[in-house]
DSSP file (Angstrom, degrees, kcal/mol; ACC not computed):
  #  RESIDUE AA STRUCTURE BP1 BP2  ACC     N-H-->O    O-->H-N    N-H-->O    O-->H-N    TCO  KAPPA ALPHA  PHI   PSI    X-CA   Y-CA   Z-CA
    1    1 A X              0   0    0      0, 0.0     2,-0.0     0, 0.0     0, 0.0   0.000 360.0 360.0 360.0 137.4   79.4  -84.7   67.1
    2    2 A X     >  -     0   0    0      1,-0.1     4,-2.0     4,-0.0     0, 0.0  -0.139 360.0-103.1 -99.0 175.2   78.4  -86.9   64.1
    3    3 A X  H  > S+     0   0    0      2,-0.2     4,-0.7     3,-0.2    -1,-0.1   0.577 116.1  59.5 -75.4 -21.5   74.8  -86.3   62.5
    4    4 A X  H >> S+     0   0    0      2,-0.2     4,-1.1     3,-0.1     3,-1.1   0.961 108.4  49.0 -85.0 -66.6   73.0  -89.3   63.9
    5    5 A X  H 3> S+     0   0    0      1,-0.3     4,-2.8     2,-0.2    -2,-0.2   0.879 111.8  47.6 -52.5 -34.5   73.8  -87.9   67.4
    6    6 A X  H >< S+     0   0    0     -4,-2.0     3,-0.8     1,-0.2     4,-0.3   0.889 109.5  49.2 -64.9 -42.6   72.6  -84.5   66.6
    7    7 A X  H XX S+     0   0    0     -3,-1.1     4,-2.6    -4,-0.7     3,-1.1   0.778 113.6  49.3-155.1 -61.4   69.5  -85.5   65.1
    8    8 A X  H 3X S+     0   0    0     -4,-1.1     4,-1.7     2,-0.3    -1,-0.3   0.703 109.3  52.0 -38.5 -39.8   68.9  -87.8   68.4
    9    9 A X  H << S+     0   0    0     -4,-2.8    -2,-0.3    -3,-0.8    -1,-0.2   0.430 110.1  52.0 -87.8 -10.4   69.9  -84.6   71.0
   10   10 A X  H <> S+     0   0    0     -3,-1.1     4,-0.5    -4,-0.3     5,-0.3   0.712 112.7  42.4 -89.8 -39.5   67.2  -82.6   69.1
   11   11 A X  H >X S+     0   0    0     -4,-2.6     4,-3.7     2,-0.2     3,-1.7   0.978 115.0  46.7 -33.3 -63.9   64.5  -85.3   69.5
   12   12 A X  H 3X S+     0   0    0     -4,-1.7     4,-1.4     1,-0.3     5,-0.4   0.913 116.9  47.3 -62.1 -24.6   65.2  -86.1   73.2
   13   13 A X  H 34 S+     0   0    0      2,-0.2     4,-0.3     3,-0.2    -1,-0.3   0.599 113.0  49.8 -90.4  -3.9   65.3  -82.0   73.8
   14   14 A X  H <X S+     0   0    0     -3,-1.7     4,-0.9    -4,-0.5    -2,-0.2   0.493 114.5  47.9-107.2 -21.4   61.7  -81.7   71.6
   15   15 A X  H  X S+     0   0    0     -4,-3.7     4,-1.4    -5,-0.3    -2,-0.2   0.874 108.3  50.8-101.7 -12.7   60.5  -84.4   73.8
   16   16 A X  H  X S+     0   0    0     -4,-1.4     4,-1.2    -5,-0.3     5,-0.2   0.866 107.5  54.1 -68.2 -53.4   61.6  -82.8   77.0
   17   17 A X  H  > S+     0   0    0     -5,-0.4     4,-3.0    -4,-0.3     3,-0.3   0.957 110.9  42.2 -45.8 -42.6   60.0  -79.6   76.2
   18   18 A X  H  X S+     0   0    0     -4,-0.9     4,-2.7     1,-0.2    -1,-0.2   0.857 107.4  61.6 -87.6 -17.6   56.5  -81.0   75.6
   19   19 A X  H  X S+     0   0    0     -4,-1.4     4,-0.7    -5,-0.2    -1,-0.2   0.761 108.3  45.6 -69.9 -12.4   57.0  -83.3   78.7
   20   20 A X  H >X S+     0   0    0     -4,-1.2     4,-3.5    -3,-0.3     3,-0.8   0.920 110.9  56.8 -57.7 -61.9   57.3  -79.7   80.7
   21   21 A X  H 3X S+     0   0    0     -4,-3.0     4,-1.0     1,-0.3    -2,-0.2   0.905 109.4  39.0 -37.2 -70.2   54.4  -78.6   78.8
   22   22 A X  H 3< S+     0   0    0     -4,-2.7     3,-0.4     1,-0.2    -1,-0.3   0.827 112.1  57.6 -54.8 -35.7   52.2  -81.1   79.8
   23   23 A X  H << S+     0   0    0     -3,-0.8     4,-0.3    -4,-0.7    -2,-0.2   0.972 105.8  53.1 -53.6 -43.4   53.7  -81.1   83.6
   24   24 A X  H  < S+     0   0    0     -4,-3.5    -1,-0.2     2,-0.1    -2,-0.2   0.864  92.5  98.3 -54.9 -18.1   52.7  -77.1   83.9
   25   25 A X  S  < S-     0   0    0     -4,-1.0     2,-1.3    -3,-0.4     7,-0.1  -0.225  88.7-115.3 -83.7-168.4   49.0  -78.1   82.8
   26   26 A X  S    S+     0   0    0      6,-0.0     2,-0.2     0, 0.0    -1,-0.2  -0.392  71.9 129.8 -90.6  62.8   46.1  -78.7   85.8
   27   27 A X        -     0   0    0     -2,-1.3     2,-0.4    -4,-0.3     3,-0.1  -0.601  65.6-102.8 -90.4 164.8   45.8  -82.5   84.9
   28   28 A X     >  -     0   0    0     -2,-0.2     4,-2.6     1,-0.1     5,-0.2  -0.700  40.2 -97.5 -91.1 175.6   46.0  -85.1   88.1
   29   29 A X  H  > S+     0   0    0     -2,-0.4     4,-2.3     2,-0.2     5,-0.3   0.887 122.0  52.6 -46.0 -65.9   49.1  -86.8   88.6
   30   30 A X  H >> S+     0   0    0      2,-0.2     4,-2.8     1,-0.2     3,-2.4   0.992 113.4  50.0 -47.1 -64.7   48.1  -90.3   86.8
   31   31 A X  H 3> S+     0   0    0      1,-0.3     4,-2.0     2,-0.2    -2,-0.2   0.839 112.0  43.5 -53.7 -36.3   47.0  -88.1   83.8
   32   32 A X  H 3< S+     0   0    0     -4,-2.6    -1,-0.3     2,-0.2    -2,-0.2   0.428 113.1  53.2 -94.1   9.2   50.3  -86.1   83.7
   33   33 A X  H << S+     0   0    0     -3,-2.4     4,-0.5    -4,-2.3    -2,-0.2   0.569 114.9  46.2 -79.2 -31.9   52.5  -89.5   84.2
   34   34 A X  H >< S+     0   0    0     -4,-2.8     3,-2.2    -5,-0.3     5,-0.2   0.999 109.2  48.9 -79.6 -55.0   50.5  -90.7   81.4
   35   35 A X  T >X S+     0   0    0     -4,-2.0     4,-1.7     1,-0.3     3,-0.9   0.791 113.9  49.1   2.1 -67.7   50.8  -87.8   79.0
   36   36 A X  H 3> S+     0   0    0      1,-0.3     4,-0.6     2,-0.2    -1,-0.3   0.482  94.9  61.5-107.9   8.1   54.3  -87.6   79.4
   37   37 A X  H <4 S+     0   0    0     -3,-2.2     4,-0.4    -4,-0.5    -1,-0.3   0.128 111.9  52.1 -98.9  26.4   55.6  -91.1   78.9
   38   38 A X  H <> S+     0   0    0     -3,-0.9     4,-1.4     2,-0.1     5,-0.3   0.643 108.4  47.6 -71.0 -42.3   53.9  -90.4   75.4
   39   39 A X  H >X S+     0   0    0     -4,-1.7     4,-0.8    -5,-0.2     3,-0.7   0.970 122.4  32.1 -51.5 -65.3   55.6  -87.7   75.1
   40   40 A X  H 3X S+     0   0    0     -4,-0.6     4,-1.0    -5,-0.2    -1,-0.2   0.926 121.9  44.9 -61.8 -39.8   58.6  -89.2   76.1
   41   41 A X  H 3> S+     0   0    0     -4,-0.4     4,-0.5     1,-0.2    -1,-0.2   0.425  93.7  77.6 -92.2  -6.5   58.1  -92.9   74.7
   42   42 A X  H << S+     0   0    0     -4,-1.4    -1,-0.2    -3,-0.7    -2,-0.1   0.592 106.2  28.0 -88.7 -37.7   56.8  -92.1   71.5
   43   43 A X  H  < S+     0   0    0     -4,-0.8    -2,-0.2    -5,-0.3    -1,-0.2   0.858 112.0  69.0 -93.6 -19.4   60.0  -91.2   70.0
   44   44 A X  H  X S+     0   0    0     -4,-1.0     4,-2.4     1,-0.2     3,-0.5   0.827 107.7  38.4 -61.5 -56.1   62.0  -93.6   72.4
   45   45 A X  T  < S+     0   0    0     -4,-0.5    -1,-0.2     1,-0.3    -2,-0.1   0.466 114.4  55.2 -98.3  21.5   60.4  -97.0   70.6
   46   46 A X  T  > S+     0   0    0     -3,-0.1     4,-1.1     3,-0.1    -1,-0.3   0.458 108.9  44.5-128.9  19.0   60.5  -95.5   67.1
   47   47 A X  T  4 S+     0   0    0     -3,-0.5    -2,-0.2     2,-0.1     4,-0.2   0.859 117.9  45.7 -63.8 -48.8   64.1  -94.7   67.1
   48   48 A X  T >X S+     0   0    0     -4,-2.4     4,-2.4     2,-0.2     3,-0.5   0.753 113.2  52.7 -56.4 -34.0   64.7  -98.1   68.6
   49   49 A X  H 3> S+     0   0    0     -5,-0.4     4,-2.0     1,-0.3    -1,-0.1   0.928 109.8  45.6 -87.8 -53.2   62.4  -99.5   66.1
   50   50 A X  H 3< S+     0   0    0     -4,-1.1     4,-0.5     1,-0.2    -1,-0.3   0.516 113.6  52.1 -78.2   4.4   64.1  -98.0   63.4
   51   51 A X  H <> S+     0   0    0     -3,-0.5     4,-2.4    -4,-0.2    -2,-0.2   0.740 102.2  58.3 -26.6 -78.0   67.3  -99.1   64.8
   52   52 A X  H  X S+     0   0    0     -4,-2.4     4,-2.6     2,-0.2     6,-0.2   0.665 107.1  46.0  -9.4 -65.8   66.3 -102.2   65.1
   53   53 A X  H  X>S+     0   0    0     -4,-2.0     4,-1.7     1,-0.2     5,-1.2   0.893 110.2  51.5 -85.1 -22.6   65.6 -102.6   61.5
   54   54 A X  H  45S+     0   0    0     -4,-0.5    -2,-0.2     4,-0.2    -1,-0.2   0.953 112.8  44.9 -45.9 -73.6   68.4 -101.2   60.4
   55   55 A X  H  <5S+     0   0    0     -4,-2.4    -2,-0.2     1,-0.2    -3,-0.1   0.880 117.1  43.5 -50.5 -40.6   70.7 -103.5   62.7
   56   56 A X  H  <5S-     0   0    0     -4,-2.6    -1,-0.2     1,-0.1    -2,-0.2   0.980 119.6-117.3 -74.1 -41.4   68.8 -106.9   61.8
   57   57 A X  T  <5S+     0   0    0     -4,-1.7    -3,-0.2     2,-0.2    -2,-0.1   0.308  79.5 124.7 117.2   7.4   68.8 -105.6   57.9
   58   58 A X  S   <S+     0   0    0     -5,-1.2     2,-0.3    -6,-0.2    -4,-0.2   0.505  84.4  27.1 -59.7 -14.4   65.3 -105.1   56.8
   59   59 A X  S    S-     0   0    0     -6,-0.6    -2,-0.2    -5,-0.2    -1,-0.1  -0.928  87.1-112.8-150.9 135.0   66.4 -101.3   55.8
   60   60 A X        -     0   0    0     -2,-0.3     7,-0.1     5,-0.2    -5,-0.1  -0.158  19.5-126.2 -39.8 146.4   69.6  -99.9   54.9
   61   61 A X  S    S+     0   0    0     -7,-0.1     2,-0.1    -8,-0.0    -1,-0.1   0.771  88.7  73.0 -83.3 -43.0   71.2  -97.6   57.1
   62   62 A X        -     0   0    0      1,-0.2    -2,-0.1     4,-0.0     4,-0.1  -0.399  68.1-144.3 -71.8 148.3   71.6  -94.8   54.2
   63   63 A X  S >  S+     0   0    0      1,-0.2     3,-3.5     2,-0.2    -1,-0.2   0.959 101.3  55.7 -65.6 -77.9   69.0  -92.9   52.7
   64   64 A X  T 3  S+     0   0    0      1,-0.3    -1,-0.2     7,-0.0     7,-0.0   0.560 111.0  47.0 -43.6 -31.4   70.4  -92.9   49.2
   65   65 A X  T 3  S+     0   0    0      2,-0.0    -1,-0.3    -6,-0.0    -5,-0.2   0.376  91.0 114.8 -90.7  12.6   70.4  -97.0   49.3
   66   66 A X    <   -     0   0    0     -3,-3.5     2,-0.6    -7,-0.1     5,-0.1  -0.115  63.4-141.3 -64.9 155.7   67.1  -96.8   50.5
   67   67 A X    >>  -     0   0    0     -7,-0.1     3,-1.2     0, 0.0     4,-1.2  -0.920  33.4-100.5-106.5 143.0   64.2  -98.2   48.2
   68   68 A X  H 3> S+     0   0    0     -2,-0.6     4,-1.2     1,-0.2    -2,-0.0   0.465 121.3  51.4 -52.8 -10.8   61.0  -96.3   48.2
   69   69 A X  H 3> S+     0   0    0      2,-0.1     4,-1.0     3,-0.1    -1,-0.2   0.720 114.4  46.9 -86.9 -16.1   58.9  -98.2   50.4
   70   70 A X  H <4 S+     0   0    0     -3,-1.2    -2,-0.2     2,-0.2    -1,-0.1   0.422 109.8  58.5 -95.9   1.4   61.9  -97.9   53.0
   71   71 A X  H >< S+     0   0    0     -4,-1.2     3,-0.6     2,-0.1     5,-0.2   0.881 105.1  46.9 -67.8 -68.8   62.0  -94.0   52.0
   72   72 A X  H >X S+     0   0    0     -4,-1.2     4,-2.1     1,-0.3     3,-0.9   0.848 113.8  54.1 -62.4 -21.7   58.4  -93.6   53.0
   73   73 A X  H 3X S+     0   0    0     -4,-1.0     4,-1.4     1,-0.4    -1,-0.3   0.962 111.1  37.5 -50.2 -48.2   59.4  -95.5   56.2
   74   74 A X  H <4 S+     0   0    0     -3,-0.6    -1,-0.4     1,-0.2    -2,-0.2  -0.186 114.6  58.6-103.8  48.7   62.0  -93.8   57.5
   75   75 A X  H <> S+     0   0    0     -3,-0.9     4,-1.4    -2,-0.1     3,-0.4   0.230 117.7  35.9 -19.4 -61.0   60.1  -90.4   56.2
   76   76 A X  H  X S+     0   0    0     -4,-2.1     4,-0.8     1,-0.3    -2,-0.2   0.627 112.8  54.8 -69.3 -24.7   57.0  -91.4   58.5
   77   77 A X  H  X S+     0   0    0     -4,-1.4     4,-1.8     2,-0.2    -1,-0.3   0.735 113.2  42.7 -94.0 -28.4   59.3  -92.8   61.1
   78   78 A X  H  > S+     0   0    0     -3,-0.4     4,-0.7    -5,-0.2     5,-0.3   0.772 117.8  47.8 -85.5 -19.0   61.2  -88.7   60.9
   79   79 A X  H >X S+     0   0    0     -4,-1.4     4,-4.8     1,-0.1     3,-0.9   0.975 111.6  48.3 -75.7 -38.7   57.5  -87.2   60.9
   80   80 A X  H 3X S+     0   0    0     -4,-0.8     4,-2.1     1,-0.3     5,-0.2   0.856 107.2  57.9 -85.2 -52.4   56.5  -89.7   64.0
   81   81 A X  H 3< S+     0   0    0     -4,-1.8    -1,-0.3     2,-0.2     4,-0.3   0.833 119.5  28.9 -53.2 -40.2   60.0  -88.5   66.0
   82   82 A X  H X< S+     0   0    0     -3,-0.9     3,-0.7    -4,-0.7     4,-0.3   0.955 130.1  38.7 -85.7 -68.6   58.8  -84.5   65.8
   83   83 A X  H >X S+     0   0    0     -4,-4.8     4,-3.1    -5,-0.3     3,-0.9   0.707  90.2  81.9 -73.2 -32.3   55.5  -85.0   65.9
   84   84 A X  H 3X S+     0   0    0     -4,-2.1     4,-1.6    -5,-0.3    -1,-0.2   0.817  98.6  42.2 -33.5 -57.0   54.8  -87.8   68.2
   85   85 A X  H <> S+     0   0    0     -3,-0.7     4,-0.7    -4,-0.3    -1,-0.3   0.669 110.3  64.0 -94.7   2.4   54.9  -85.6   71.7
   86   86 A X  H X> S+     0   0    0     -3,-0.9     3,-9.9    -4,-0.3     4,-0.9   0.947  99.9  44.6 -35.8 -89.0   53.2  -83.2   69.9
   87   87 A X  H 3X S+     0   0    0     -4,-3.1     4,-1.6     1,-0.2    -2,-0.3   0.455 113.6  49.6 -41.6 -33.5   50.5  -85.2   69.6
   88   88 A X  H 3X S+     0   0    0     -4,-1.6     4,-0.6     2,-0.2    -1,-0.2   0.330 112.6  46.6 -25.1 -29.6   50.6  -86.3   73.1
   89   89 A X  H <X S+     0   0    0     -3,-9.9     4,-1.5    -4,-0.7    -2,-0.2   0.715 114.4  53.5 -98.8  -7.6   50.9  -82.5   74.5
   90   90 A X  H  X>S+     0   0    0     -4,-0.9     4,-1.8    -3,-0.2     5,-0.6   0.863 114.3  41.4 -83.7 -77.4   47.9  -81.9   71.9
   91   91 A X  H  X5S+     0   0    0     -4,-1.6     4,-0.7     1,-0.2    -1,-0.1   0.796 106.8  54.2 -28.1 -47.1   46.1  -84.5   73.5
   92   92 A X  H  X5S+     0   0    0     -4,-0.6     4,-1.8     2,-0.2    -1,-0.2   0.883 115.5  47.4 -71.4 -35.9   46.9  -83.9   77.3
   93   93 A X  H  X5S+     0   0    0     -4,-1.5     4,-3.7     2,-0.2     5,-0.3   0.982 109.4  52.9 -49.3 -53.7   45.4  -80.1   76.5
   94   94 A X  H  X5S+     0   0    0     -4,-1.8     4,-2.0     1,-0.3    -1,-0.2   0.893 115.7  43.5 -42.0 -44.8   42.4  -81.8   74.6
   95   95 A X  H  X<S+     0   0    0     -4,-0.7     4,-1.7    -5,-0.6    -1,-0.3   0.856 112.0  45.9 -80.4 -28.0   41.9  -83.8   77.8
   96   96 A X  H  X S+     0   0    0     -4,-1.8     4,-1.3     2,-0.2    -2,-0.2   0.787 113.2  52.1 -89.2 -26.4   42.3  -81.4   80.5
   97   97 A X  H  X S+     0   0    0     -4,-3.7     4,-5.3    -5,-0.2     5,-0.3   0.809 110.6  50.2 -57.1 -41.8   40.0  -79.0   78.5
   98   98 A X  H  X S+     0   0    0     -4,-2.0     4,-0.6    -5,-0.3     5,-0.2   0.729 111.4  47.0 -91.8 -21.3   37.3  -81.8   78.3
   99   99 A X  H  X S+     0   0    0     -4,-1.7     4,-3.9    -5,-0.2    -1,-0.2   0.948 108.9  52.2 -54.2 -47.1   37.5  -82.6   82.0
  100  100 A X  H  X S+     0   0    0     -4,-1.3     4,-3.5     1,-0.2     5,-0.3   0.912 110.7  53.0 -62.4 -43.3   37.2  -79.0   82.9
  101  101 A X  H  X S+     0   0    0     -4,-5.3     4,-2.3     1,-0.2    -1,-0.2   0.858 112.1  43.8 -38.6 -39.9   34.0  -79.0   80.4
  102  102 A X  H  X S+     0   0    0     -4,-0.6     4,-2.2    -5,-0.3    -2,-0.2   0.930 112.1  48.5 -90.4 -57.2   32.5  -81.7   82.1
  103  103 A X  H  X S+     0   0    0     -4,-3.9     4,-3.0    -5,-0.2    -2,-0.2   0.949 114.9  50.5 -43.5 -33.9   33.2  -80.5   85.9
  104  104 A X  H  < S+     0   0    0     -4,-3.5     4,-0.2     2,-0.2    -2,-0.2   0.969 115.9  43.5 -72.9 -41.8   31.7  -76.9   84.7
  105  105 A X  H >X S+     0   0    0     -4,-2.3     3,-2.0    -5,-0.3     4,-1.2   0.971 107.2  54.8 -72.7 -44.2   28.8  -78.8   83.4
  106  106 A X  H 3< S+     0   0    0     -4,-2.2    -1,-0.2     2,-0.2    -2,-0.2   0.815 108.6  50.2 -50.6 -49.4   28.4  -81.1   86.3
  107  107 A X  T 3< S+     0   0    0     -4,-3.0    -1,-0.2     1,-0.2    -2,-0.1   0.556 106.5  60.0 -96.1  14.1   28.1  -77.6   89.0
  108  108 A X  T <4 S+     0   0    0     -3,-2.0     2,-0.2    -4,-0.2    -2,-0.2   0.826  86.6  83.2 -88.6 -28.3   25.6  -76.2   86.7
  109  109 A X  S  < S-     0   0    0     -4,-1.2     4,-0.1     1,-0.1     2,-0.0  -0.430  81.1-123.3 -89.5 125.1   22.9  -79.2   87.0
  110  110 A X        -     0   0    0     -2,-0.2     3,-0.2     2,-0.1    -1,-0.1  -0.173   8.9-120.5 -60.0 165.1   20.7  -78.9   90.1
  111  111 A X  S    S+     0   0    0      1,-0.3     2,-1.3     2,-0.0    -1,-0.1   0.998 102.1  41.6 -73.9 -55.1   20.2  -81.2   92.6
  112  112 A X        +     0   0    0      1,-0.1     2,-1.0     2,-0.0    -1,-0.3  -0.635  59.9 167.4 -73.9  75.6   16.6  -81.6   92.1
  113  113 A X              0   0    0     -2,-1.3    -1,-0.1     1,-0.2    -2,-0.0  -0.186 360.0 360.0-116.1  81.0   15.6  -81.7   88.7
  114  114 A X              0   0    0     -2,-1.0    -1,-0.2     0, 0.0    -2,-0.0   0.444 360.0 360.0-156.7 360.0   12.1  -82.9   88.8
């Protein structure tokens, strides 16, 4: 298996994992559809993107012929692959925490407050 595939079969398995993560938490349905086509989509459209640029010719396919503003691309575009459903399973926690906050607050407040 050549190096581009591996490097692709460890994304799509780093984005399947955090799209589990995010199914196990107590979000509703909408919220854990959304979550996880971040998860999922995030890394999808900037593989294709850097695909893309590659194929039309705006960046070299090789690192080594690479220029330095199309280093730091395709560096931000390899941080973006990893990190991307991170940030998406960091988020769905963030959200599901801040719901729960807001229900908890919401069956403290009396009916009457006057």
């Amino acid at each position: 298996m050549s190096n581009n595939m591996l490097i692709y079969l460890i994304v799509a398995l780093n984005a399947a994992c955090h799209a589990m993560l995010i199914w196990r938490l107590k979000l509703g349905r909408w919220a854990k559809w959304k979550y996880c086509s971040l998860a999922v989509g995030i890394p999808l459209l900037i593989a294709m993107g850097m695909r893309l640029m590659v194929a039309v010719g705006v960046m070299h396919g090789r690192v080594a012929e690479q220029a330095g503003i199309e280093r730091l691309v395709t560096s931000l575009a390899g941080m973006l692959l990893i990190a991307g459903p991170l940030m998406a399973t960091g988020a769905a926690i963030i959200f599901g925490r801040k719901k729960r906050d807001v229900a908890a607050q919401h069956a403290n407040v009396p009916e009457n407050c006057g």
